[in-house]
C-alpha atoms as a printed R data frame, in Angstrom:
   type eleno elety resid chain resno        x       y       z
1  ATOM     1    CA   UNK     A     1 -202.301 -22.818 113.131
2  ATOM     2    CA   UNK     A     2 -204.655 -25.605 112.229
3  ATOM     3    CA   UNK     A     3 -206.863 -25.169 115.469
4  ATOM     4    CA   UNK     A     4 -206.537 -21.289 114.678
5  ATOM     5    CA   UNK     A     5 -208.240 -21.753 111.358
6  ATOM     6    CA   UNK     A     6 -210.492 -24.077 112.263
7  ATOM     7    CA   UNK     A     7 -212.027 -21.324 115.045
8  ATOM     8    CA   UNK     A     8 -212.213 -19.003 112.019
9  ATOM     9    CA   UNK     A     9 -214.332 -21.269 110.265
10 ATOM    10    CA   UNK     A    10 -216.593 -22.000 112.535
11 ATOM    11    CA   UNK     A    11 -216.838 -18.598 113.835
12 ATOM    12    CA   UNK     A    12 -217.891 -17.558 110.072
13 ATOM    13    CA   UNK     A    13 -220.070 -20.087 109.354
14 ATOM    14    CA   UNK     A    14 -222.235 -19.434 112.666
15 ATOM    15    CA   UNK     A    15 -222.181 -15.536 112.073
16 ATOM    16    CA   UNK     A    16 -222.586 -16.027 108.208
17 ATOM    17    CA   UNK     A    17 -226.697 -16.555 108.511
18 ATOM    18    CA   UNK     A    18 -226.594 -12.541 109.818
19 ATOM    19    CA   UNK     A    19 -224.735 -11.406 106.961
20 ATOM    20    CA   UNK     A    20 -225.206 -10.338 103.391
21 ATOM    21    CA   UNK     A    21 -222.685 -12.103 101.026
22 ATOM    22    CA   UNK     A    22 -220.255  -9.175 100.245
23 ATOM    23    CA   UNK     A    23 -219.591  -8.764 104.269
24 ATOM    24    CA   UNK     A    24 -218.877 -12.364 104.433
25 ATOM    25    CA   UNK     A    25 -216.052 -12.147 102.086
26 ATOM    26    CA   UNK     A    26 -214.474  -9.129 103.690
27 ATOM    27    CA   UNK     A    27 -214.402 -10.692 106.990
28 ATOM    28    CA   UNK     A    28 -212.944 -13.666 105.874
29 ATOM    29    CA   UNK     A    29 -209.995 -11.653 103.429
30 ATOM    30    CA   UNK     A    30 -209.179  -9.740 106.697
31 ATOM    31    CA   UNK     A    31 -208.889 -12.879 109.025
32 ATOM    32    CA   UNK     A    32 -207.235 -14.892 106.428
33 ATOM    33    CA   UNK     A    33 -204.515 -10.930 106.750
34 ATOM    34    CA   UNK     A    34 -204.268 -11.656 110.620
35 ATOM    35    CA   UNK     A    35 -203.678 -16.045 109.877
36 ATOM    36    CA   UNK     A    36 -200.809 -14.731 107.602
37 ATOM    37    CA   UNK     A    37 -199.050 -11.953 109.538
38 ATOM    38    CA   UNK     A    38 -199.564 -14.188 112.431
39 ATOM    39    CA   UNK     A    39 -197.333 -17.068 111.129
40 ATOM    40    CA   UNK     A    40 -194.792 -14.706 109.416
41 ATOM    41    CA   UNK     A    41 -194.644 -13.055 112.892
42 ATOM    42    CA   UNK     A    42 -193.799 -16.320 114.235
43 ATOM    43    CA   UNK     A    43 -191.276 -17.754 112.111
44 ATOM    44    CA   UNK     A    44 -188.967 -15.758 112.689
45 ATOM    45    CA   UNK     A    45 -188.304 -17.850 116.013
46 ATOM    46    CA   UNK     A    46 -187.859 -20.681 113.728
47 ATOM    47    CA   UNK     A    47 -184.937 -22.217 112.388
48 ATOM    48    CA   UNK     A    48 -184.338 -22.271 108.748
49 ATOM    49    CA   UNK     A    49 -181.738 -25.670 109.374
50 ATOM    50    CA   UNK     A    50 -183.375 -29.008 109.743
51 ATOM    51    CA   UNK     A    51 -181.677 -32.263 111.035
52 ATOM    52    CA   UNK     A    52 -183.330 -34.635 109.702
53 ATOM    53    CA   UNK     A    53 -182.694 -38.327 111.703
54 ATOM    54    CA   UNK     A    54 -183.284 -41.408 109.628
55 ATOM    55    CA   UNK     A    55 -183.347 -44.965 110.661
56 ATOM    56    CA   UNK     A    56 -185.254 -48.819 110.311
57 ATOM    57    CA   UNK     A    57 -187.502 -47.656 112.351
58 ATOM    58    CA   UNK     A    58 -189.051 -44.878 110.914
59 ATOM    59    CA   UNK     A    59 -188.692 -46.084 107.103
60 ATOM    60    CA   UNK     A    60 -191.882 -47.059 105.319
């Protein structure tokens, strides 16, 4: 998801110098859409449990 959003970044900030303002922020609302229904499209695959696995070792 990270790498995802990251490509939508740079893909608007390289494209933003050709476009007015208003276009900008439309572009970005309707990627920002496709991020969402992208990840609730995919977590359905995903568990809603969690074991979580505790010892010295990974303490703090």
């Amino acid at each position: 998801m990270r790498s995802e959003h990251a490509a939508i970044i740079a893909l608007s900030k390289s494209h933003s110098q050709f476009l007015d303002a208003d276009a900008v922020i439309n572009r970005m609302r309707s990627e920002h859409a496709a991020i969402i229904a992208l990840s609730k499209s995919h977590s359905q695959f995903l568990d809603a449990d969690a074991v979580i696995v505790y010892d010295q070792r990974t303490a703090l």
